[in-house]
Every structure is written in C-alpha cells, then in structure tokens.
C-alpha positions, 0 to 999 in steps of 0.5 A: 500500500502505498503511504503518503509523506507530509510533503505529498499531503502538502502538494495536495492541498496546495493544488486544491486550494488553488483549483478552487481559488481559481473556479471561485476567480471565474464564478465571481468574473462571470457574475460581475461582467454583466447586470442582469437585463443586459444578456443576449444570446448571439446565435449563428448558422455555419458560421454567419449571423443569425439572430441576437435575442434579448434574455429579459422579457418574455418566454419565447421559442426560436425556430432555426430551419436550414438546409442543414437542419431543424433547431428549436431554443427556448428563451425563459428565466434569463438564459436559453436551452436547446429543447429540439434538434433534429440531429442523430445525437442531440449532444446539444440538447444535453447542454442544458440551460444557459445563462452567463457569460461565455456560455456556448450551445453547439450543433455541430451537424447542424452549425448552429452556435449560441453564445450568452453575450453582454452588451456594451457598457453604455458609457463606452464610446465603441469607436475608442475601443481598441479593435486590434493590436499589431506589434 
C-alpha cells in the first residue's frame, strides 16, 4: 500500500486550494461582467449571423430551419436551452440551460452556435475601443 509523506499531503492541498481559488476567480468574473437585463444570446448558422435575442422579457421559442437542419431554443428565466434538434445525437440538447457569460450551445451537424453575450457598457464610446493590436 502505498503511504503518503507530509510533503505529498502538502502538494495536495496546495493544488486544491488553488483549483478552487481559481473556479471561485471565474464564478465571481462571470457574475460581475454583466447586470442582469443586459444578456443576449448571439446565435449563428455555419458560421454567419443569425439572430441576437434579448434574455429579459418574455418566454419565447426560436425556430432555426436550414438546409442543414431543424433547431428549436427556448428563451425563459434569463438564459436559453436547446429543447429540439433534429440531429442523430442531440449532444446539444444535453447542454442544458444557459445563462452567463461565455456560455456556448453547439450543433455541430447542424452549425448552429449560441453564445450568452453582454452588451456594451453604455458609457463606452465603441469607436475608442481598441479593435486590434499589431506589434
């Protein structure tokens, strides 16, 4: 059996702490980036814009019908879920509900891509953001 020394019992919980530290680094990030009512959902279809839906206000279904499938997403709660897919293995519905930033649903077969977006700040001048930066 193996024995674990002082040092191996101290590297541990090293890399706990700092697992945890950093899941709560990114938790807290997320929650503060943006107030609640200031969410959309940004989806595309093989990589062009689709549609942007507001995540406040009322329940509603989207219905994305292309050439390379059928998708339903249902807006409710502040967040969105994939509740259809006509693709073989619907791992996109198994994404569940979305609700922060970053957050990504995907259909691969079917090239829909949804993303939980802010919107910009309102006392940020788009024009003065830095677009690109080349050295």
């Amino acid at each position: 059996m193996l024995k674990l020394k002082r040092g191996d019992i101290l590297l541990i919980v090293l890399l706990l702490t700092a697992g945890v530290g950093w899941l709560g680094v990114q938790y807290w990030d997320g929650m503060r980036e943006v107030e609640a009512g200031q969410l959309s959902a940004s989806i595309s279809v093989d990589g062009e814009f689709y549609r942007s839906v507001s995540l406040d206000g009322e329940d509603e279904e989207i219905d994305i019908q292309t050439e390379y499938g059928h998708n339903i997403l249902k807006k409710y709660d502040g967040g969105i879920q994939m509740i259809y897919a006509d693709c073989p293995k619907k791992i996109s519905m198994a994404m569940g509900f979305i609700s922060r930033p970053n957050q990504t649903i995907i259909c691969v077969p079917n090239r829909v891509f949804v993303e939980i977006v802010g919107s910009p700040s309102p006392d940020i001048d788009p024009a003065e953001e830095i677009d690109a930066y080349v050295r």
